[in-house]
NUZA-238874 format. One record per residue: residue number from 1; residue in one letter; chain; x, y, z of N, C-alpha, C, O in turn. Coordinates in steps of 0.05 Angstrom, whole numbers, plus 5000, padded with zeros to 4 digits. Atoms other than C-alpha are relative to their C-alpha. Layout:
 resi resn chain n.px n.py n.pz ca.px ca.py ca.pz c.px c.py c.pz o.px o.py o.pz
  NUM    A     A    X    Y    Z     X     Y     Z    X    Y    Z    X    Y    Z
...
END
This chain:
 resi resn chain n.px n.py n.pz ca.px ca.py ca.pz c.px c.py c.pz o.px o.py o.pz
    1    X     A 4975 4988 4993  6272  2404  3548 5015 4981 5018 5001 4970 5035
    2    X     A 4981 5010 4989  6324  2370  3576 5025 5021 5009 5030 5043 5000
    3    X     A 4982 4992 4982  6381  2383  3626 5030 4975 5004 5031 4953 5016
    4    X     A 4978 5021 5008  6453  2354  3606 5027 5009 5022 5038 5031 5023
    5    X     A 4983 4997 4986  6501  2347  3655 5018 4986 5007 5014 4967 5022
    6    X     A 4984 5010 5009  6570  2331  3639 5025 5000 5016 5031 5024 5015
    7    X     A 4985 5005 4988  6627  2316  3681 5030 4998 4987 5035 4978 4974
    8    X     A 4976 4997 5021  6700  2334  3649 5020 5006 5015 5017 5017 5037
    9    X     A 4974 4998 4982  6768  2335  3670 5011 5031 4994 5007 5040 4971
   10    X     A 4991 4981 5005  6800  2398  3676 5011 5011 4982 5007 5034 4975
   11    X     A 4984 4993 5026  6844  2400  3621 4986 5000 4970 4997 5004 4949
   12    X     A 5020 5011 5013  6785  2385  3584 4976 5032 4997 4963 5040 4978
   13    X     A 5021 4973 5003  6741  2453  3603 4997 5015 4993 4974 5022 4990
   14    X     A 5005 4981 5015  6759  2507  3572 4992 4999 4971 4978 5014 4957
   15    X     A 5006 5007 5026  6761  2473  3510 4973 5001 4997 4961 5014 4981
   16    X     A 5033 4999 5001  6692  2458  3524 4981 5026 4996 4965 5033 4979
   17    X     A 5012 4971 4989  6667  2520  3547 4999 5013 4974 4977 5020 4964
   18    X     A 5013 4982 5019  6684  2558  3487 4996 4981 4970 4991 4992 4949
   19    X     A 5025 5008 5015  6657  2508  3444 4972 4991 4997 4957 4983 4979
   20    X     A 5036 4996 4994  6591  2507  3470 4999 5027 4995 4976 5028 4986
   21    X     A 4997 4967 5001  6601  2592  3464 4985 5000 4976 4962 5007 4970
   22    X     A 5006 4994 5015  6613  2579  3400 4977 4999 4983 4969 5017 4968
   23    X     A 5024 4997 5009  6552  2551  3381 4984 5007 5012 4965 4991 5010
   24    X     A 5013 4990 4990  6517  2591  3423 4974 4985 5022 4950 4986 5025
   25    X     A 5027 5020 4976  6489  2541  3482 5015 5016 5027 5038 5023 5030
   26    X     A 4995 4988 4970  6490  2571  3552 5011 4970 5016 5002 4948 5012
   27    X     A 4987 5018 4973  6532  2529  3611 4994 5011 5019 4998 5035 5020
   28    X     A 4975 4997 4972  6540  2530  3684 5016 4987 5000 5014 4965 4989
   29    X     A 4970 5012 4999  6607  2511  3697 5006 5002 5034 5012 5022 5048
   30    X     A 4983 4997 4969  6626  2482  3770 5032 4986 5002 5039 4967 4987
   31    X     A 4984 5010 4985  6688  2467  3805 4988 4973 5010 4965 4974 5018
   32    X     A 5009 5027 4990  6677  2390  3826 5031 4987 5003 5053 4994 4993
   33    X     A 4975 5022 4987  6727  2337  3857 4997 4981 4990 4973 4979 4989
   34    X     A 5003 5024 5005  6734  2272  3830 4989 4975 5022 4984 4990 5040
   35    X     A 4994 5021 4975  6726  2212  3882 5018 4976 4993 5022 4958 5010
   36    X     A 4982 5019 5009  6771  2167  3844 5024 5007 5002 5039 4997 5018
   37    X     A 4969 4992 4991  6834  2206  3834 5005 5029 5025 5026 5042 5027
   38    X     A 5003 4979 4982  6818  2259  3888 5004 5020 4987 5009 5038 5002
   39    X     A 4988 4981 5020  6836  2308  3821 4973 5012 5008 4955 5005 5023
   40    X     A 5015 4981 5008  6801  2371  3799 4984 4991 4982 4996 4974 4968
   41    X     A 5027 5000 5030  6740  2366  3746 4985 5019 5001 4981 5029 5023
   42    X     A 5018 4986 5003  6695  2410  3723 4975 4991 4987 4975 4981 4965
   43    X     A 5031 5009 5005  6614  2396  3723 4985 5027 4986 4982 5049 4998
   44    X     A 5006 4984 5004  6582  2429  3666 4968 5000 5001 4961 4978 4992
   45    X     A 5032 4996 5006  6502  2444  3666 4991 5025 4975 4993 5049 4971
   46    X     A 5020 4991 5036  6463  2453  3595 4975 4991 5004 4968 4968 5011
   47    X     A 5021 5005 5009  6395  2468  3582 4999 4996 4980 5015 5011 4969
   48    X     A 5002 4999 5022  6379  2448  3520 4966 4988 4983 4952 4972 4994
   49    X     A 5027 5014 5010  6315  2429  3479 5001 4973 4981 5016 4970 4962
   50    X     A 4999 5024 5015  6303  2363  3452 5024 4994 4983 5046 4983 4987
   51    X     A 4989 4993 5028  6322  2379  3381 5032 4990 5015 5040 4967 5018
   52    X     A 4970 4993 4997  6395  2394  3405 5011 4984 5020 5027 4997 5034
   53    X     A 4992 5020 4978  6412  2335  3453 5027 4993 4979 5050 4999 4985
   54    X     A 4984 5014 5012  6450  2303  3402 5022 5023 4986 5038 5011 4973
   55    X     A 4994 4981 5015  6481  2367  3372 5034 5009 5027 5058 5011 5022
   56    X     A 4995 4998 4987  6505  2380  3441 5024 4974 5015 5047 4977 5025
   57    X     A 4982 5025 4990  6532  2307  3461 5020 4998 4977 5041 4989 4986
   58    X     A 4978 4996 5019  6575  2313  3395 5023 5013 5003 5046 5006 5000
   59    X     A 4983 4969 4984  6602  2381  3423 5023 4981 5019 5047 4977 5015
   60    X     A 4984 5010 4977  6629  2344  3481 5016 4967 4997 5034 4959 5012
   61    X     A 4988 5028 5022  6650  2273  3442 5023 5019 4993 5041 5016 5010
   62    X     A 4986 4983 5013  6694  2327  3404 5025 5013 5013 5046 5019 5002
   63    X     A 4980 4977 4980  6732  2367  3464 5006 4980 5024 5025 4988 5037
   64    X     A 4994 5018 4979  6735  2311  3517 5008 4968 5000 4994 4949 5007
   65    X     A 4986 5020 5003  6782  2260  3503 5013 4992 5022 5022 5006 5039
   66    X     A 4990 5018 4977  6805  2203  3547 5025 4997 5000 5027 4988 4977
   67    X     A 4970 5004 5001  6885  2197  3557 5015 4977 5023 5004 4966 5043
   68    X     A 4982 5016 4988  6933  2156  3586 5015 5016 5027 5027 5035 5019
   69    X     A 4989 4989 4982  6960  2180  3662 5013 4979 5031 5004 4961 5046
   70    X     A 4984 5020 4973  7014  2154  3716 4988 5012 5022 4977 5034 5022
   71    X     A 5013 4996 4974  6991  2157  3782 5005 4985 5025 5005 4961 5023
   72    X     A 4989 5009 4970  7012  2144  3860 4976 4988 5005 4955 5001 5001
   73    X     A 5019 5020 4986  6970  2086  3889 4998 5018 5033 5018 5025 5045
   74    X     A 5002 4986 4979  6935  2123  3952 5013 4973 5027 5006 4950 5026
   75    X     A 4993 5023 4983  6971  2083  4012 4981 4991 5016 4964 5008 5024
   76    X     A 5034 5014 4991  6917  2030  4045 4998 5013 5027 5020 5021 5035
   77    X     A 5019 4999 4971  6881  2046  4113 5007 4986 5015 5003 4962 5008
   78    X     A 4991 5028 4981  6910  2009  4171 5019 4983 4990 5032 4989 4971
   79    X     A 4974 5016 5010  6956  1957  4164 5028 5019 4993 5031 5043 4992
   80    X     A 4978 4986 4988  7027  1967  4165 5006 5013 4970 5007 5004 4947
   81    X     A 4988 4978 5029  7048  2027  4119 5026 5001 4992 5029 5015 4972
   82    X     A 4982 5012 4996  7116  2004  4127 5012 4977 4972 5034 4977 4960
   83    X     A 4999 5024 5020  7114  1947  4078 4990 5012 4973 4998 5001 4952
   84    X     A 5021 4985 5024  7070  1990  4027 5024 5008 4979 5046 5010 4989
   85    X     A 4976 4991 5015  7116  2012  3967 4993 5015 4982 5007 5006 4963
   86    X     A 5019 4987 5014  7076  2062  3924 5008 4999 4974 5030 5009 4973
   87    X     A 4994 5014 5015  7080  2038  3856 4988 5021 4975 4966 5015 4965
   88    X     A 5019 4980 5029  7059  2095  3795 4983 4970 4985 4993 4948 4979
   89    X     A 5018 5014 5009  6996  2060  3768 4997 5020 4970 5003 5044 4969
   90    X     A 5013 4985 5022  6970  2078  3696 4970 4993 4992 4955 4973 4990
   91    X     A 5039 4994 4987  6900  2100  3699 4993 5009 4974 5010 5025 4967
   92    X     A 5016 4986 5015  6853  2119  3636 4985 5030 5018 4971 5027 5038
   93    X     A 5019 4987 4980  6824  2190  3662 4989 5027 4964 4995 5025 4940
   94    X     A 5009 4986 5019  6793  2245  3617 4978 4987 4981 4978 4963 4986
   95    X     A 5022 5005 5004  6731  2232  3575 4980 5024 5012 4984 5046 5021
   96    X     A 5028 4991 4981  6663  2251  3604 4995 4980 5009 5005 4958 5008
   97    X     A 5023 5021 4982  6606  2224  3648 4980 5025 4989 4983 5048 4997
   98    X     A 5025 4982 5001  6544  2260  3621 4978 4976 5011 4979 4952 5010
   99    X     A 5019 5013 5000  6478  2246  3648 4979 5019 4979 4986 5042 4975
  100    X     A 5025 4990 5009  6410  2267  3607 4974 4997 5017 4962 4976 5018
  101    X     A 5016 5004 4984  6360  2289  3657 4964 5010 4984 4967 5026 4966
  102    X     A 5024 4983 5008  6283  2311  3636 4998 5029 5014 5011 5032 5035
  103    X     A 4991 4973 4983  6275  2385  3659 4959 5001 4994 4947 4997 4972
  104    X     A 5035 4996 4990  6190  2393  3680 5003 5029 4988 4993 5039 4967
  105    X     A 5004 4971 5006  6205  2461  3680 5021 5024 4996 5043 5020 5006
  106    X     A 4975 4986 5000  6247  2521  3663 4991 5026 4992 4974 5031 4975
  107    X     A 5012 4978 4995  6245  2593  3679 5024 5020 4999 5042 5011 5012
  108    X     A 4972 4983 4994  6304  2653  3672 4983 5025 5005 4962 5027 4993
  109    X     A 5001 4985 4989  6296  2715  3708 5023 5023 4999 5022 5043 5013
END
Protein backbone atom coordinates (compact mmCIF):
# COMPACT_ATOMS: atom_id res chain seq x y z
CA UNK A 1 0.00 0.00 0.00
CA UNK A 2 1.09 3.16 -0.65
CA UNK A 3 0.28 6.79 0.44
CA UNK A 4 0.12 9.52 -2.46
CA UNK A 5 0.36 12.86 -1.63
CA UNK A 6 -0.26 15.46 -4.07
CA UNK A 7 0.07 19.09 -3.87
CA UNK A 8 -2.40 21.23 -6.33
CA UNK A 9 -3.27 24.65 -6.85
CA UNK A 10 -6.52 25.66 -6.01
CA UNK A 11 -8.10 26.13 -9.09
CA UNK A 12 -7.05 22.80 -9.67
CA UNK A 13 -9.08 20.94 -6.60
CA UNK A 14 -12.23 20.50 -7.09
CA UNK A 15 -11.66 19.23 -10.33
CA UNK A 16 -9.64 16.78 -8.67
CA UNK A 17 -11.69 15.84 -5.93
CA UNK A 18 -14.55 14.79 -7.94
CA UNK A 19 -12.48 12.92 -10.13
CA UNK A 20 -10.98 10.78 -7.73
CA UNK A 21 -15.08 10.43 -6.41
CA UNK A 22 -15.58 9.42 -9.52
CA UNK A 23 -13.61 6.53 -9.59
CA UNK A 24 -14.20 5.83 -6.35
CA UNK A 25 -10.66 6.52 -4.42
CA UNK A 26 -11.03 8.14 -0.98
CA UNK A 27 -8.96 11.71 -0.33
CA UNK A 28 -8.09 13.92 2.48
CA UNK A 29 -8.14 17.23 1.25
CA UNK A 30 -6.12 20.11 3.18
CA UNK A 31 -5.92 23.73 2.97
CA UNK A 32 -1.98 24.34 2.49
CA UNK A 33 0.04 27.69 1.59
CA UNK A 34 2.47 27.70 -0.99
CA UNK A 35 6.02 29.18 0.07
CA UNK A 36 6.76 30.42 -3.33
CA UNK A 37 3.87 32.55 -4.26
CA UNK A 38 2.49 32.86 -0.67
CA UNK A 39 -0.99 31.55 -2.73
CA UNK A 40 -3.54 29.05 -1.60
CA UNK A 41 -3.10 25.17 -2.57
CA UNK A 42 -4.67 22.37 -1.64
CA UNK A 43 -2.69 19.05 -0.25
CA UNK A 44 -4.48 15.99 -1.22
CA UNK A 45 -3.83 12.45 0.78
CA UNK A 46 -4.67 8.95 -1.08
CA UNK A 47 -4.39 5.60 0.13
CA UNK A 48 -4.12 3.49 -2.47
CA UNK A 49 -2.83 -0.11 -3.19
CA UNK A 50 -0.06 -0.86 -5.38
CA UNK A 51 -2.08 -1.97 -8.33
CA UNK A 52 -3.61 1.61 -8.60
CA UNK A 53 -0.57 4.01 -8.22
CA UNK A 54 -0.47 4.55 -11.70
CA UNK A 55 -4.32 4.63 -12.28
CA UNK A 56 -4.28 7.32 -9.71
CA UNK A 57 -1.14 9.48 -10.94
CA UNK A 58 -3.07 9.60 -14.41
CA UNK A 59 -6.16 10.96 -12.46
CA UNK A 60 -4.13 13.85 -11.41
CA UNK A 61 -1.83 14.23 -14.88
CA UNK A 62 -5.53 14.75 -16.22
CA UNK A 63 -7.09 17.61 -13.78
CA UNK A 64 -3.84 19.47 -12.85
CA UNK A 65 -2.54 21.48 -15.46
CA UNK A 66 0.31 24.00 -15.35
CA UNK A 67 -0.57 27.66 -16.75
CA UNK A 68 0.87 30.78 -17.38
CA UNK A 69 0.44 33.70 -14.38
CA UNK A 70 1.52 37.52 -13.86
CA UNK A 71 2.71 38.19 -10.66
CA UNK A 72 4.10 41.21 -8.22
CA UNK A 73 7.82 40.58 -7.37
CA UNK A 74 7.62 40.42 -3.31
CA UNK A 75 9.70 43.81 -2.46
CA UNK A 76 13.47 42.72 -1.07
CA UNK A 77 14.29 42.82 2.75
CA UNK A 78 16.33 45.80 3.72
CA UNK A 79 17.79 47.93 1.40
CA UNK A 80 16.21 50.92 0.18
CA UNK A 81 12.52 50.19 -0.91
CA UNK A 82 12.52 53.45 -2.46
CA UNK A 83 14.43 52.50 -5.57
CA UNK A 84 12.50 49.07 -5.84
CA UNK A 85 9.88 49.28 -8.80
CA UNK A 86 7.64 46.14 -8.64
CA UNK A 87 7.67 44.73 -11.99
CA UNK A 88 4.60 41.90 -12.84
CA UNK A 89 6.80 38.77 -13.34
CA UNK A 90 5.38 35.70 -15.33
CA UNK A 91 5.57 32.64 -13.31
CA UNK A 92 4.56 28.89 -14.47
CA UNK A 93 2.22 27.87 -11.33
CA UNK A 94 -0.38 24.97 -11.36
CA UNK A 95 0.60 21.40 -12.06
CA UNK A 96 1.28 19.11 -9.08
CA UNK A 97 4.10 18.00 -6.64
CA UNK A 98 3.07 14.40 -5.72
CA UNK A 99 5.18 12.44 -3.54
CA UNK A 100 4.77 8.36 -3.32
CA UNK A 101 5.29 7.34 0.17
CA UNK A 102 5.26 3.41 1.40
CA UNK A 103 2.39 3.10 4.02
CA UNK A 104 3.78 -0.02 6.82
CA UNK A 105 0.41 0.13 7.89
CA UNK A 106 -3.19 1.05 7.56
CA UNK A 107 -6.13 0.84 9.76
CA UNK A 108 -9.90 2.74 9.48
CA UNK A 109 -12.05 2.85 12.38
Amino acid sequence: MKMIIAVVQDKDSNRLQDALVDKNYRATKLATTGGFLKAGNTTFMIGVEDAHIEDVMEIIRENCKSRSQMVAPVSPMGGNADAYVPYPVEVEVGGATVFVLPVENFQQF
